[in-house]
N, C-alpha and C positions, 0 to 999 in steps of 0.2 A: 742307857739313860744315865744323867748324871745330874745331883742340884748343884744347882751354880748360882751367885746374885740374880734373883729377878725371876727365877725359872726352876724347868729342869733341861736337861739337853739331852737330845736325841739327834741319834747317828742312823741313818739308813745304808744299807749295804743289799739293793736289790739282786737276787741270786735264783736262776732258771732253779726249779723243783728238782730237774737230775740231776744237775751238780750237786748240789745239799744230800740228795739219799746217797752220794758217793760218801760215805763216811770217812774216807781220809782223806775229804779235802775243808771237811767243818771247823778244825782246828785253825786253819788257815783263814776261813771267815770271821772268825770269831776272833781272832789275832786281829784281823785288819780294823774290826770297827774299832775294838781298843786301844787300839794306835791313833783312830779316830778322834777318839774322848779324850787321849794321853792319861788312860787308866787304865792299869793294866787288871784291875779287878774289876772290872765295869761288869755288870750282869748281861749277856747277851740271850736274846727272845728272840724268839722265831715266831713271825706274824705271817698267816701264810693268805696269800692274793686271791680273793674270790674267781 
């Protein structure tokens, strides 16, 4: 999530449940969304799919 004019912005990056409990592939998720935002201090949250 980021404020921006008008908002805030939000990056989705949907990721299967096994991947993510791979714990060294998080860093790597977490990288991409904030490549997403072009922040590299962007806060990344894990919302997980009913």
């Amino acid at each position: 999530m980021r404020e921006m004019h008008g908002g805030l912005k939000w990056a989705h990056l949907p990721v299967d449940q096994t991947l993510w409990a791979d714990e060294s592939l998080r860093d790597g998720f977490r990288a991409r969304v904030r490549r997403e935002v072009n922040d590299t201090s962007a806060v990344v949250e894990v919302i997980e799919a009913p």
